[in-house]
N, C-alpha and C positions, 0 to 999 in steps of 0.2 A: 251213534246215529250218523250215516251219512245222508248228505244231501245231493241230487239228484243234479248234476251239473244242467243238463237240458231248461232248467226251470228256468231262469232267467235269459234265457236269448226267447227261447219259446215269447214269455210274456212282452218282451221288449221288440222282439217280431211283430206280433199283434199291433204295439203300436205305431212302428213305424208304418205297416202297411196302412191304418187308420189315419196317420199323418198322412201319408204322400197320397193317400186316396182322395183327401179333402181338401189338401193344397193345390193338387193338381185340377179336380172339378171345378172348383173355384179360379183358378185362372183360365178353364176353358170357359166356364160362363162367363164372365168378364171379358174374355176376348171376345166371344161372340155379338158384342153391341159394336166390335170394332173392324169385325174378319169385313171384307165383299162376302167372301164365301163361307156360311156359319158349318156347310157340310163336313171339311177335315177335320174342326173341333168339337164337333159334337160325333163323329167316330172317335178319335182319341176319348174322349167322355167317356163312350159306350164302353172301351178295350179297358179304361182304368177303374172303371166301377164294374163291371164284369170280373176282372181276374182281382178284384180285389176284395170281392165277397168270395171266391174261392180259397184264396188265400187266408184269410179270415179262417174260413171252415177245414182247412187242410190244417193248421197251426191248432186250432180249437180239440182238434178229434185226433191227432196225431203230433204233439210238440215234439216228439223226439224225430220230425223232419229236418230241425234242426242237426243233427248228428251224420247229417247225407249232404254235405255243402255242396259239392259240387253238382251237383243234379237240382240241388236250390236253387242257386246261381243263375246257372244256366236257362234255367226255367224262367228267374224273374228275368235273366239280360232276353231273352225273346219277347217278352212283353214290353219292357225299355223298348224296343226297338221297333215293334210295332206301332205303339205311341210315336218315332220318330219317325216312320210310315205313315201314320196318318197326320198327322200336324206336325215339322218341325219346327218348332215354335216353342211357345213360354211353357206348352203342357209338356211337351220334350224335357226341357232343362228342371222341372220339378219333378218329372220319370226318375231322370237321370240321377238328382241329388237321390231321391228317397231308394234309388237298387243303393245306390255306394253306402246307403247309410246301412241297410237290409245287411250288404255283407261285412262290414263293421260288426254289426251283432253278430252273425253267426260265425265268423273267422277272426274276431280284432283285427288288430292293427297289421294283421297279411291280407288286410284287402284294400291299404292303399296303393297297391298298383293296379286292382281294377275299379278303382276311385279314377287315379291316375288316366285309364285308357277312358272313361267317362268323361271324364275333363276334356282330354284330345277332343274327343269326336262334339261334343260342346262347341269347342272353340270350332272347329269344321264348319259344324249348324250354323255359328253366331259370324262367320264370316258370310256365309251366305245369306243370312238374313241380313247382316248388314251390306252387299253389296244392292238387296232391294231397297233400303230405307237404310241409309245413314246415320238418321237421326237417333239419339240415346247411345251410341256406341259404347259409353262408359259403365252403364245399364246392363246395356246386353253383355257384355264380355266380363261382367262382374259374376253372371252365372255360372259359368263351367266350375269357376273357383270352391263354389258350393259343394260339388261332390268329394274335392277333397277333405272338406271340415265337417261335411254331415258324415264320413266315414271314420275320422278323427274323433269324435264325439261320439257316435254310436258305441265305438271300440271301447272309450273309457266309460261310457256309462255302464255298459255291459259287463265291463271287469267291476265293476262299482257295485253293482246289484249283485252280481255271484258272493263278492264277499261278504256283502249284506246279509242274503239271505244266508250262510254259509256260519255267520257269528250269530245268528237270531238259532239258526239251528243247535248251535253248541250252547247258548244260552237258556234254550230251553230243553237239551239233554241234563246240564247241571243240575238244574233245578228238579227236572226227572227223579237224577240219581238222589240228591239233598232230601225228597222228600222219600225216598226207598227206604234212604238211609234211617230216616226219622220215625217211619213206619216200622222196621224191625227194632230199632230201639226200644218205639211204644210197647212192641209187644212182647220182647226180652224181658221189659219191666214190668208188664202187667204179666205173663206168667211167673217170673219171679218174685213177686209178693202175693202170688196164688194158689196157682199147681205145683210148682217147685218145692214150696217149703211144706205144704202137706205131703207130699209125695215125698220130701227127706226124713220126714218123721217115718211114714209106713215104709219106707225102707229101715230106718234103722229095729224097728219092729220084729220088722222078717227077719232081718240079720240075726237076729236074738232068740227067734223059735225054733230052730233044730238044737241045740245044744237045750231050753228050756222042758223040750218036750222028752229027754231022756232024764234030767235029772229035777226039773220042778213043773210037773204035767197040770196044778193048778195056774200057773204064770201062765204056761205054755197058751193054755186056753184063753188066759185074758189077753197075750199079746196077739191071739188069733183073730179075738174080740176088735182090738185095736185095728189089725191089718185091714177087715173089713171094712172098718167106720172109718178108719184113713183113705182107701180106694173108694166107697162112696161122696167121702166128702172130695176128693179130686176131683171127678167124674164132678161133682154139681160144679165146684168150681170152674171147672173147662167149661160149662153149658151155661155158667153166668159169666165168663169172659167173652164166650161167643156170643153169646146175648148184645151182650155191651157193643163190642164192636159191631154187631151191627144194629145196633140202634140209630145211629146215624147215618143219611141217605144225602153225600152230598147234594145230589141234584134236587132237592126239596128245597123248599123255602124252611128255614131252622127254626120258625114260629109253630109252624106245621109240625116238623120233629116233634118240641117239646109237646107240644099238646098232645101227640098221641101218648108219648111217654106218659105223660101225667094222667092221662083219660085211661091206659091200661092198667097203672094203681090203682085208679079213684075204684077200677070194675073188682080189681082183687082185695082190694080190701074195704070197701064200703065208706071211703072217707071224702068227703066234699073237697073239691080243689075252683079254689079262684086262681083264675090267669089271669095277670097284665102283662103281654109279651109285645115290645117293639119287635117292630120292623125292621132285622139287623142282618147283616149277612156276613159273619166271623170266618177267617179262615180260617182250613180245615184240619188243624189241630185242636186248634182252641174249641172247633165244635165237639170235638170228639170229649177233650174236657169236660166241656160243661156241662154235655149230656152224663157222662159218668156221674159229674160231681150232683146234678140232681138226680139219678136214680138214688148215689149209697143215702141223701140226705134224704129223700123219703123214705126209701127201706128203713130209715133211722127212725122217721116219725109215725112211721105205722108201726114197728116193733117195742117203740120205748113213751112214746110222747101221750096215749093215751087221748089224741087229740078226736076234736069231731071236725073240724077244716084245719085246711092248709092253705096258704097262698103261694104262687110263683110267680115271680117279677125278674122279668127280664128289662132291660134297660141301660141306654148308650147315654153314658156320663163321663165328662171330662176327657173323652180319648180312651174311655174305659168300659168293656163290658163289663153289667154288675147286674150276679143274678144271685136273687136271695128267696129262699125257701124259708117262711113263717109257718108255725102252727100255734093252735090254741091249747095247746098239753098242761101237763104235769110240769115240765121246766126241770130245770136241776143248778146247781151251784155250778158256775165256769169260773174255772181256776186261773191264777192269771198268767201262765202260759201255757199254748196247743201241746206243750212237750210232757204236762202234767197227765194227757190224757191218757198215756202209754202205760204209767203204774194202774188207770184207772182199767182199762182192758177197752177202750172205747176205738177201735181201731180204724173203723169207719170213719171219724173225724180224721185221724192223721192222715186215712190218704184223700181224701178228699183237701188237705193243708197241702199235702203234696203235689197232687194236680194243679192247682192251681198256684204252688211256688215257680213249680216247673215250666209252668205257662208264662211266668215273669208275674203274677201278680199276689194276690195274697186272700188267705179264706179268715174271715169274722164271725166269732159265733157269741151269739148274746143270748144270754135264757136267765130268766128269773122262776124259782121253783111256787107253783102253781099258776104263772103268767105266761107258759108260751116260750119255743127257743123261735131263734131267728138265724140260721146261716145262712153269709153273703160271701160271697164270694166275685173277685173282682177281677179282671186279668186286661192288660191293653187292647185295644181291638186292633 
């Protein structure tokens, strides 16, 4: 991912012109309770709020004007100059500072020699103005020195914000890639405990049916049998993975998710569901978990539980999501470890163990036989 060098003088243009547009109007209205004549300052007004609503809107609707310096330049030192046409005065030497700082940002630090000729012509100004009025000399001749240091500073703020923006860009390509990466993981794993290992079965199947169908034509046919019902059950497999994956819509509220999940079993299989779902919003791994870990754990309670309700409880405990599916079933003896449940053929719990190891945290299943199971499932938030 590259970032767009233009972006930060662009925005740091903007504000320079909004500085010196406001510095400047304000020391013309200020001067004017002091001028004889309020007319020179309020043209200098007019020329710096005029070109600097253009400015404004040229920067706005085109920032890669940034990338034409010298015709920038040029452009703001005629209105510098105009300003020192109409007033050379206090709105002058804030012209002056805010062009030097202008090509700071868009040149760095090769614009302190037209800092530099700003300064000159400053001092020029502030001779003249001091051989009308004397008074403040220290005052006056402390301004030229401004265009040097607003161009000094414009320069490093500018190199300051490139990098800025520059490492927020790489920072958030990483994180990009971290989550690509995490996502083919997911789904490496979720076809390889799916589609993969039926699909190595009905291959090894087919493997076996030319050589069956010359010398043992009853096999033949039963591993034809097989091949079918292995390519069916793939095919559902792949349409309950896709399922799954998109069961989850990041841009939803995740309370929303589960309920519709829940409200589409309740319709397919006629079984009462109570929600109590906090108000939580998991990142989008862990959503993706949860959701799976409550679909396999109702498929589980509508297949096996014989139940007439179920509950889903969502809820943010100790730094921890923990969401736990109750039903009112049959129950069954739980062995006292998950790892029992692989002789038991119960394979829905282990990956539902799984998900949620893999998540950092850990699935709980409690059932007493005719009282009801209870799986919880907990993972950090």
């Amino acid at each position: 991912m590259t970032v767009d060098r233009a972006v930060a003088p662009a925005a740091l243009g903007r504000a320079v012109l909004l500085g010196r547009g406001a510095a400047t109007l304000t020391a013309a209205g200020t001067g004017l309770r002091l001028a004889p004549d309020p007319g020179p300052l309020l043209l200098a007004a007019a020329v710096v709020a005029v070109t600097t609503a253009a400015g404004l809107v040229l920067f706005s609707r085109n920032p890669y004007v940034v990338r034409r310096p010298v015709a920038l330049l040029c452009g703001d030192g005629l209105v510098t100059l105009a300003v020192l046409a109409a007033d050379p005065g206090i709105a002058y030497f804030c012209a002056a500072a805010g062009a030097s700082a202008l090509a700071g940002v868009v040149i760095g630090l090769r614009a302190l020699p037209l800092a530099a000729a700003h300064a000159a012509l400053g001092y020029a100004v502030a001779a003249r103005v001091l051989a009308g009025n004397p008074a403040h000399a220290e005052f006056v001749l402390a301004f030229p020195i401004a265009c040097i240091l607003a161009a000094t500073g414009a320069a490093v703020a500018t190199a300051a914000l490139r990098r800025h923006v520059e490492l927020s860009v790489r920072v958030v390509a990483s994180a990009q890639r971290e989550a690509a990466a995490d996502e083919r993981a997911r789904l490496a794993r979720e076809l390889h405990d799916s589609v993969a290992k039926t699909l190595r079965g009905v291959s090894f199947a087919a493997l076996a049916l030319p050589q069956s169908l010359r010398r043992h034509p009853d096999l033949a046919e039963r591993l034809a049998d097989t091949v079918s019902t292995g390519a069916a059950a793939a095919a559902k497999e792949a349409r309950d993975l896709l399922d799954g994956l998109r069961s989850d819509e990041p841009t939803r509220d995740f309370a929303a998710v589960l309920t519709d999940l829940c409200s589409a079993w309740r319709r397919s299989t006629g079984i009462a569901v109570v929600l109590e779902l906090a108000a939580v919003d998991p990142p989008l791994p862990v959503r993706y978990e949860l959701c799976r870990i409550l679909q396999e754990a109702l498929r589980n309670a509508g297949r096996h539980s014989a139940a007439s309700s179920v509950t889903v409880r969502l809820a943010a405990v100790d730094g921890r999501l923990v969401l736990t599916v109750a039903d009112n079933g049959r129950g069954f003896p739980v062995p006292p470890s998950l790892v029992a449940f692989r002789t038991e053929h119960r394979y829905g719990i282990l990956g539902m163990s799984e998900r949620a190891r893999l998540s950092g945290g850990a699935l709980r299943v409690r059932s007493t036989p005719g009282r009801g199971t209870s799986i919880e499932a907990a993972i950090p938030a």
